[in-house]
RODREN-141867 format. One record per atom (N, C-alpha, C, CB): residue in three letters; atom name; x, y, z. Coordinates in Angstrom, 3 decimals, decimal comma, padded with zeros to 6 digits. Each point is the difference from the previous one (the first is absolute). Glycine has a CB too. Layout:
! RODREN-141867
 resn name     east    north       up
  ALA   CA        X        Y        Z
...
//
This chain:
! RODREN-141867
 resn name     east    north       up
  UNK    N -006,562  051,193 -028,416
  UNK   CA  000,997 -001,024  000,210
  UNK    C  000,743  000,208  001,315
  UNK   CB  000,233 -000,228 -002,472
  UNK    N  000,058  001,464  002,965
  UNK   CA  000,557  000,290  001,175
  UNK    C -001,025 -000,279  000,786
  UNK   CB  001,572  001,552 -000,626
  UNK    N -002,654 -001,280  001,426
  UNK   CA -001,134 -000,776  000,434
  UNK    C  000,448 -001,445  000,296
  UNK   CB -001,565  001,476 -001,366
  UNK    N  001,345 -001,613  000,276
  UNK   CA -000,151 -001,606 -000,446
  UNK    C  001,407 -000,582  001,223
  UNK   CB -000,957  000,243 -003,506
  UNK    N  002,226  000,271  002,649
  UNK   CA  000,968 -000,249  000,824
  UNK    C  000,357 -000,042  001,573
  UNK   CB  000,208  000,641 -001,984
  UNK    N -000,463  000,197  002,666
  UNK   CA -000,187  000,757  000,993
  UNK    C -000,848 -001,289  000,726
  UNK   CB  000,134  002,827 -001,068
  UNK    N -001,040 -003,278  000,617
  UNK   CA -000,939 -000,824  000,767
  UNK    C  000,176 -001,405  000,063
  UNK   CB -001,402  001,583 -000,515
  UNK    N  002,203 -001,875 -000,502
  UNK   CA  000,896 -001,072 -000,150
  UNK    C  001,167 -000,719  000,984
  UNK   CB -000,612  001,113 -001,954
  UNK    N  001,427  000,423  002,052
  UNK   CA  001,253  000,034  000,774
  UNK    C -000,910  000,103  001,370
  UNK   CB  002,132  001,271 -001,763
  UNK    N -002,761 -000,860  002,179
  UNK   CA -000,615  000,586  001,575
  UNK    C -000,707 -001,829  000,267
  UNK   CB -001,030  003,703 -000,414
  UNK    N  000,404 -004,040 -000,443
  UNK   CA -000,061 -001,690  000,266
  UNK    C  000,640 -000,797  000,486
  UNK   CB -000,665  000,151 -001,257
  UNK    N  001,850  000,119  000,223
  UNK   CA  001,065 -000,991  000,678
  UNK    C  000,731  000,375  001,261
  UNK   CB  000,354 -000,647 -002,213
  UNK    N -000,473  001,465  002,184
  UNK   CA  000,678  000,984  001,778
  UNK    C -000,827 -000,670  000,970
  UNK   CB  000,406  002,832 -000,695
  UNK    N -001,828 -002,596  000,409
  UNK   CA -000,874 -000,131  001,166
  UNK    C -000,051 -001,841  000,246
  UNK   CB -001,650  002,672 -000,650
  UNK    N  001,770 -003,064 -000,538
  UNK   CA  000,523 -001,660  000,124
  UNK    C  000,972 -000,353  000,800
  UNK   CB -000,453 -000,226 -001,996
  UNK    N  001,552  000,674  001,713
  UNK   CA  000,970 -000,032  001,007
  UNK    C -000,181  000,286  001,413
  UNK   CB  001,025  000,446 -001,764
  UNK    N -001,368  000,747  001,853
  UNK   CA  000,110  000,281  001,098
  UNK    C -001,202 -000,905  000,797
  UNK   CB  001,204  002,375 -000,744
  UNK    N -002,589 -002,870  000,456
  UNK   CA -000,274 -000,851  000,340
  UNK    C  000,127 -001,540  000,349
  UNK   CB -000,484  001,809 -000,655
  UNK    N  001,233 -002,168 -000,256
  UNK   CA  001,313 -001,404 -000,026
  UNK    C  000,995  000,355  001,459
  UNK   CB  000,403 -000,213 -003,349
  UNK    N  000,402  000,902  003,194
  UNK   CA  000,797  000,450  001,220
  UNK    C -000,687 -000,392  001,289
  UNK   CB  000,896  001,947 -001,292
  UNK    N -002,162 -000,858  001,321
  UNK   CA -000,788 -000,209  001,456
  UNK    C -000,431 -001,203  000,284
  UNK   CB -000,769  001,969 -000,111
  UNK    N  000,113 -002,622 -000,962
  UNK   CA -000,506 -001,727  000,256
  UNK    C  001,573 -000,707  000,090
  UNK   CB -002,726 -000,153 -001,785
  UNK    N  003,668  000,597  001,532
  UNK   CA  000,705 -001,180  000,335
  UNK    C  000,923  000,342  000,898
  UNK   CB -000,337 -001,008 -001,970
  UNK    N  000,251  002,135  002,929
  UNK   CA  000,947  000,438  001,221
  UNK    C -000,264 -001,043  001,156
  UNK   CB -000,092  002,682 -000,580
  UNK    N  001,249 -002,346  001,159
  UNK   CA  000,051 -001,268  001,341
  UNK    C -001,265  000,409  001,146
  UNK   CB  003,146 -000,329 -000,081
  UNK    N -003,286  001,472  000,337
  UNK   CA -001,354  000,188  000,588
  UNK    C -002,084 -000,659 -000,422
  UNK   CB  002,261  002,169  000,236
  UNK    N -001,957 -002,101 -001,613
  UNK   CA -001,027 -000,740 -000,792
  UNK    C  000,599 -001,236  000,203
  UNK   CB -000,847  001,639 -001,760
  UNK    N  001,966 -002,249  001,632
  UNK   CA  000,108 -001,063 -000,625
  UNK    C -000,468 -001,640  001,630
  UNK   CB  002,390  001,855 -002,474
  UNK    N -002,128 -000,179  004,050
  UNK   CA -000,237 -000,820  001,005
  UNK    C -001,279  000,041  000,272
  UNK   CB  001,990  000,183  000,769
  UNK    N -002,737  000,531 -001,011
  UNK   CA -001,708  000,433 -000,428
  UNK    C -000,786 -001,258 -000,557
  UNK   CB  000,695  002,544 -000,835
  UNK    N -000,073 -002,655 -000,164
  UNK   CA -000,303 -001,119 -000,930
  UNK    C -000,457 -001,078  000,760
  UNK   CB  001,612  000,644 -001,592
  UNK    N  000,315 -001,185  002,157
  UNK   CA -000,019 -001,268  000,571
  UNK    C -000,545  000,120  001,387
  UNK   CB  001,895 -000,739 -001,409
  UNK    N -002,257  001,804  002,091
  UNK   CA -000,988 -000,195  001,322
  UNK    C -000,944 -000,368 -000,579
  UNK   CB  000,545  001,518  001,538
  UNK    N -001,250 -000,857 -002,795
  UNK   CA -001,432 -000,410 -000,218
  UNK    C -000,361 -001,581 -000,636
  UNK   CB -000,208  002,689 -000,377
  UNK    N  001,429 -003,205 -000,332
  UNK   CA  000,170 -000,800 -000,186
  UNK    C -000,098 -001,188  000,792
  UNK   CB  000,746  001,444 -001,163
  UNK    N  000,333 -001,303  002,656
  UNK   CA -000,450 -000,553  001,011
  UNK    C -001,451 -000,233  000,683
  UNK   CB  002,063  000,721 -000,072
  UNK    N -002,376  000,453  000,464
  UNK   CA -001,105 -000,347  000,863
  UNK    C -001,413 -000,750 -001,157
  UNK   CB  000,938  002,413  002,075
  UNK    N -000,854 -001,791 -003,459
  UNK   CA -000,788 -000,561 -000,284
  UNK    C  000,266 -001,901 -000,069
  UNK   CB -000,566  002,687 -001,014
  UNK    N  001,816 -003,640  001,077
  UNK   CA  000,237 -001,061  000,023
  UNK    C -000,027 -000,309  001,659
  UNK   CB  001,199  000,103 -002,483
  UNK    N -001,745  001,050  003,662
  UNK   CA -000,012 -000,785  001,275
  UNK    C -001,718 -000,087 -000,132
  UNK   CB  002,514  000,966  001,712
  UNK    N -003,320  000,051 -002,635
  UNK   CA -001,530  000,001 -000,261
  UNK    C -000,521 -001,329 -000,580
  UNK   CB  000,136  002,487 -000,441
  UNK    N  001,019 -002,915  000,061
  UNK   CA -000,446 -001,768 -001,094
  UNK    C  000,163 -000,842  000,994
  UNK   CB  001,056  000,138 -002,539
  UNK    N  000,060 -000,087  003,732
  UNK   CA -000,219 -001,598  000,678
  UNK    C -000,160  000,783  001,360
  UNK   CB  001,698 -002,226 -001,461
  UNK    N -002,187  003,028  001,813
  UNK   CA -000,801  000,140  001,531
  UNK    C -001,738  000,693 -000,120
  UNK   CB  002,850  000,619  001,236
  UNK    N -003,276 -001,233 -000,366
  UNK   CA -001,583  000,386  000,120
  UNK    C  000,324  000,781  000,927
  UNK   CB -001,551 -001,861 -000,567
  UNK    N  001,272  003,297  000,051
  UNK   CA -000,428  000,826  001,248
  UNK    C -001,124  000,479  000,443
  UNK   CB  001,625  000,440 -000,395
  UNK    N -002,515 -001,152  000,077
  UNK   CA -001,320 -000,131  000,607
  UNK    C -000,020 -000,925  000,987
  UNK   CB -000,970  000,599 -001,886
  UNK    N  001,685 -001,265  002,010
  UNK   CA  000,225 -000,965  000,956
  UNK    C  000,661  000,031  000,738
  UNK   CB -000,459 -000,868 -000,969
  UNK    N  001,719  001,367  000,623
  UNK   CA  000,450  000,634  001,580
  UNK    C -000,410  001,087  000,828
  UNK   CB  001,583 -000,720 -000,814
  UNK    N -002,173  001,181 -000,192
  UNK   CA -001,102  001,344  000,534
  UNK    C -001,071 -000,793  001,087
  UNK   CB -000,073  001,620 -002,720
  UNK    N -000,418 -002,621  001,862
  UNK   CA -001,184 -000,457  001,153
  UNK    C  000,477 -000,775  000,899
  UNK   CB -001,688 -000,006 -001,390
  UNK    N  003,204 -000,519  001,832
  UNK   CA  000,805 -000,828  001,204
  UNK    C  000,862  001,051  000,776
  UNK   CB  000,241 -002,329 -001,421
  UNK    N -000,498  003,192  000,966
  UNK   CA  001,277  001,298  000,712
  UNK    C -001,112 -000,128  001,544
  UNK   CB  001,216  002,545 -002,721
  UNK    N -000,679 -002,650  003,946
  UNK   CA -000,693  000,659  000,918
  UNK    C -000,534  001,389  000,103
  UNK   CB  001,133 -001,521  000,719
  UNK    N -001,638  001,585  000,324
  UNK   CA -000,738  001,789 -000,299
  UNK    C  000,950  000,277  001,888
  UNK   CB -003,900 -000,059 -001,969
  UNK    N  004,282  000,874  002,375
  UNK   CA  000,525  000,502  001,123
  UNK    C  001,104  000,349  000,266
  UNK   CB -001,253 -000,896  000,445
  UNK    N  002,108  000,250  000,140
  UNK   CA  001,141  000,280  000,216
  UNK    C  001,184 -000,023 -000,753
  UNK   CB -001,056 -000,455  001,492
  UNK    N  001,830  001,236 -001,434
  UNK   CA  001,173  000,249 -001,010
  UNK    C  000,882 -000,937 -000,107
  UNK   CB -000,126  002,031  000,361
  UNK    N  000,215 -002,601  000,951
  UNK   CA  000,811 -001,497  000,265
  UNK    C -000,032 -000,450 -001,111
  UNK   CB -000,528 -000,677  002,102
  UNK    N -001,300 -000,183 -001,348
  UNK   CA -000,372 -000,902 -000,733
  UNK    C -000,194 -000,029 -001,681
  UNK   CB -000,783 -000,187  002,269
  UNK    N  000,916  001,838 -002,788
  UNK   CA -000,024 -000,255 -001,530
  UNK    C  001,546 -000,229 -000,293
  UNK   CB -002,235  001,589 -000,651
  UNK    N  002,918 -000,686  001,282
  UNK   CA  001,436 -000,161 -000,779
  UNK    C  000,486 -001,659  000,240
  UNK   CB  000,842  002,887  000,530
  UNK    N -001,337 -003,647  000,621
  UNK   CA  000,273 -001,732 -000,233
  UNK    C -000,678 -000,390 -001,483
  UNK   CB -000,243 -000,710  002,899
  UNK    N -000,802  000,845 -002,580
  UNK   CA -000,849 -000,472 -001,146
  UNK    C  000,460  000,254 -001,647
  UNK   CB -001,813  000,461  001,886
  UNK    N  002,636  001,171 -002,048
  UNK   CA  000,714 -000,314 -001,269
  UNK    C  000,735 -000,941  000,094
  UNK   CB -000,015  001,853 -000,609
  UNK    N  001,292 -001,744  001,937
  UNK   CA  000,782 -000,408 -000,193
  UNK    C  000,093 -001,306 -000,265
  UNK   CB  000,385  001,670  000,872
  UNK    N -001,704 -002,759 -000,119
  UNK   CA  000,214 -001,577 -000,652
  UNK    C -000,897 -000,205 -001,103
  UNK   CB  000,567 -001,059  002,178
  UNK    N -001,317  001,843 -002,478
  UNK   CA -000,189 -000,072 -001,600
  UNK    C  001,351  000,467 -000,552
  UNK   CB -002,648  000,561 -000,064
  UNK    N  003,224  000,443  000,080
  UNK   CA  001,194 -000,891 -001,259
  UNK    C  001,044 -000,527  000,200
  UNK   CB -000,440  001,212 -001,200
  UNK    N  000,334 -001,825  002,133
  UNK   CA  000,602 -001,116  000,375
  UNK    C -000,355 -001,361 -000,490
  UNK   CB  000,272  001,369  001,676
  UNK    N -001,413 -000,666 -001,704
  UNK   CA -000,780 -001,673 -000,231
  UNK    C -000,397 -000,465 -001,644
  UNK   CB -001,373  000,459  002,578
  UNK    N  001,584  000,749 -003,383
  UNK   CA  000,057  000,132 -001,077
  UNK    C  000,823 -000,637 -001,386
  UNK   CB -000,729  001,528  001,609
  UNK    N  000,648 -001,274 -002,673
  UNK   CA  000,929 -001,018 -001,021
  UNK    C  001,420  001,270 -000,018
  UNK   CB -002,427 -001,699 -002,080
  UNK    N  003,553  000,905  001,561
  UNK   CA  001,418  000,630 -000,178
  UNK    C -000,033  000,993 -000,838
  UNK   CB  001,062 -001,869  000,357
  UNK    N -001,811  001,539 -001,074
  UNK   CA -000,822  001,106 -001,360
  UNK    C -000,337  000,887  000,450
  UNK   CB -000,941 -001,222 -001,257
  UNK    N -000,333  001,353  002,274
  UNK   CA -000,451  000,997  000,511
  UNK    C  000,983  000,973  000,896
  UNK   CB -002,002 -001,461 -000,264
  UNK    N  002,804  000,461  000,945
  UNK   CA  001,148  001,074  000,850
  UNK    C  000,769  000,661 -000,831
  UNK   CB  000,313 -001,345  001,802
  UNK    N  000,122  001,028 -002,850
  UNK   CA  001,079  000,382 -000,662
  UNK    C -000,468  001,612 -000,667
  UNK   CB  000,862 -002,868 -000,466
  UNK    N -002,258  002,548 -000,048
  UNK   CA -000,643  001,073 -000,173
  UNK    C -000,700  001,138  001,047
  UNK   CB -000,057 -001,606 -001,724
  UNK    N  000,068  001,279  002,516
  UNK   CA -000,192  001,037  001,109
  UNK    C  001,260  000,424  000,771
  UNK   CB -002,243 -000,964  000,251
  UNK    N  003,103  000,472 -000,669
  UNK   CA  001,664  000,599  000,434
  UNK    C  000,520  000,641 -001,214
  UNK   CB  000,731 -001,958  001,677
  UNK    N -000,803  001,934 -002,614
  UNK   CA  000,289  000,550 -001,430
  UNK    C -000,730  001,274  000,104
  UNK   CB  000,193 -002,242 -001,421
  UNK    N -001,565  002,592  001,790
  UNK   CA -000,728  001,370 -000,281
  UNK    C  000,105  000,358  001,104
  UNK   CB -001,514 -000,224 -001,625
  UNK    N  001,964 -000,594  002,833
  UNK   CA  000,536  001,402  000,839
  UNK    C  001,398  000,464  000,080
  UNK   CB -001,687 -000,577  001,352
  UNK    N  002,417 -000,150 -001,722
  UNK   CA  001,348  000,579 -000,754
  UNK    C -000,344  001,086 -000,694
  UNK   CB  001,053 -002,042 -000,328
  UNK    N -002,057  001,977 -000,315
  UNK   CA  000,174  001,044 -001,062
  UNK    C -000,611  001,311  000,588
  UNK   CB -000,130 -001,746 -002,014
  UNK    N -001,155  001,518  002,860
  UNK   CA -000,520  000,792  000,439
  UNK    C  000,914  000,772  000,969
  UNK   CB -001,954 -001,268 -000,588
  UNK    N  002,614  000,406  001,490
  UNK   CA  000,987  000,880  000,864
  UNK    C  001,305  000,740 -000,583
  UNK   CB -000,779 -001,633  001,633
  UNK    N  001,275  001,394 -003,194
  UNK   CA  000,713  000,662 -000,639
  UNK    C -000,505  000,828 -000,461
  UNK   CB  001,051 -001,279 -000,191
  UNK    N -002,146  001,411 -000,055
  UNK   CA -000,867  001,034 -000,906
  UNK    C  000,034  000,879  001,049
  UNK   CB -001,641 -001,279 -001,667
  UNK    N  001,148  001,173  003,278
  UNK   CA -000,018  000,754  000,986
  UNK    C  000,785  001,286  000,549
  UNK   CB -000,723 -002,009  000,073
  UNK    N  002,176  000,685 -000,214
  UNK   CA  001,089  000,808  000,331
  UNK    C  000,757  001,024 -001,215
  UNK   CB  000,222 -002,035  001,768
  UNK    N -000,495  001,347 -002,814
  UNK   CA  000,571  001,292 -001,050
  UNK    C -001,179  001,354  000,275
  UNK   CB  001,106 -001,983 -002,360
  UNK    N -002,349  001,433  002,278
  UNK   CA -000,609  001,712  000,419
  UNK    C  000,044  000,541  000,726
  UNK   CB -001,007 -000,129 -000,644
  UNK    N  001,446 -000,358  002,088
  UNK   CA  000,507  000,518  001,078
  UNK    C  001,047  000,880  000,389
  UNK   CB -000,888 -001,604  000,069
  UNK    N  002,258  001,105 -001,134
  UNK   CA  001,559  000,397 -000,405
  UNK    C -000,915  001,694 -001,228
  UNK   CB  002,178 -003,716 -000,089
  UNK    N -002,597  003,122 -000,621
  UNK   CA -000,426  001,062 -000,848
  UNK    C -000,577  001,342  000,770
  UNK   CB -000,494 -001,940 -001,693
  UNK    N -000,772  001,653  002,066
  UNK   CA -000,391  000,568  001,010
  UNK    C  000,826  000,964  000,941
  UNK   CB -001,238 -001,862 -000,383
  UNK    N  002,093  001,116  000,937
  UNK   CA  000,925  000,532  001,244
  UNK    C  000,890  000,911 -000,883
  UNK   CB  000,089 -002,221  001,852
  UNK    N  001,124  001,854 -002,930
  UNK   CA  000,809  000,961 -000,785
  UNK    C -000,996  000,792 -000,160
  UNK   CB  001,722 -001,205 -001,132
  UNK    N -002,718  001,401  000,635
  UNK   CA -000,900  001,236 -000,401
  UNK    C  000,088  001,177  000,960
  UNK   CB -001,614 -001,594 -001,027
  UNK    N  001,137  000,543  001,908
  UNK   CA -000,059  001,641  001,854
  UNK    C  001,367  000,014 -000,253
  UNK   CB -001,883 -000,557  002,751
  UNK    N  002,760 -000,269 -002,898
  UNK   CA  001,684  000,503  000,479
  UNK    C  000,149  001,405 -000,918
  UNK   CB  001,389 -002,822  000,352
  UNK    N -001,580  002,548 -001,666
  UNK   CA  000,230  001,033 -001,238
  UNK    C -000,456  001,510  000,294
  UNK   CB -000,434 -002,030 -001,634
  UNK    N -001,515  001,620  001,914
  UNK   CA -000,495  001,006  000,543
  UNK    C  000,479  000,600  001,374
  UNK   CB -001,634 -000,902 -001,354
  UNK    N  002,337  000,195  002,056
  UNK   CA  000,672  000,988  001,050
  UNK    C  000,676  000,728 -000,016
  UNK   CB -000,205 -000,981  000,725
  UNK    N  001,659 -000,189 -001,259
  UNK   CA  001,246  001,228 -000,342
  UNK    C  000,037  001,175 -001,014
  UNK   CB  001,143 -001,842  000,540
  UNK    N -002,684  001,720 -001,784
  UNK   CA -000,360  000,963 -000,623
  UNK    C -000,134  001,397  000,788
  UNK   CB -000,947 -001,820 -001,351
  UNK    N -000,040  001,280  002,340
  UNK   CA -000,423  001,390  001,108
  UNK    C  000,443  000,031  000,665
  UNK   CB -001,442  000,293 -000,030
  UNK    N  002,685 -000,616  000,198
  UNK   CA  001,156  000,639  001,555
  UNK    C  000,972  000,940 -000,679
  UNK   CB  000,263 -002,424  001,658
//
């Protein structure tokens, strides 16, 4: 019965503690990036801009995004400004993380 118990209680722990992780703000922006890009995968062909992208110059590709989404639906912008919001927040918190780390590890070893 202790067994029994023991494996019971360690369930519900490990439940939890799995609940917690799926629903932290780090998962929860995970989510909605993946969420995103998979709704920019439903209304853009990227096989097709793949096969209209020029091949050469850097110019000429970075125009070429740029009036494709320009030229694009409100939908589509909205969603390619939304996941890079997120992407560039996602950036900068690992960056801040990152950086306190060396800070910690410094003043540790001085």
């Amino acid at each position: 019965m202790d067994r029994q118990l023991k494996f019971s209680i360690m369930r519900r722990v490990w439940a939890i503690f799995l609940l917690r992780r799926a629903t932290s703000m780090a998962a929860l922006r995970v989510y909605l990036f993946a969420f995103l890009l998979w709704q920019i995968t439903l209304r853009v062909s990227f096989g097709h801009v793949w096969a209209n992208m020029p091949r050469g110059y850097v110019g000429e590709v970075a125009s070429f995004f740029e009036n494709a989404f320009l030229s694009t639906e409100t939908a589509v912008q909205a969603l390619v400004l939304a996941t890079g919001t997120i992407a560039l927040w996602a950036t900068v918190k690992m960056v801040r993380s990152i950086a306190r780390g060396i800070v910690r590890q410094t003043l540790v070893e001085a």
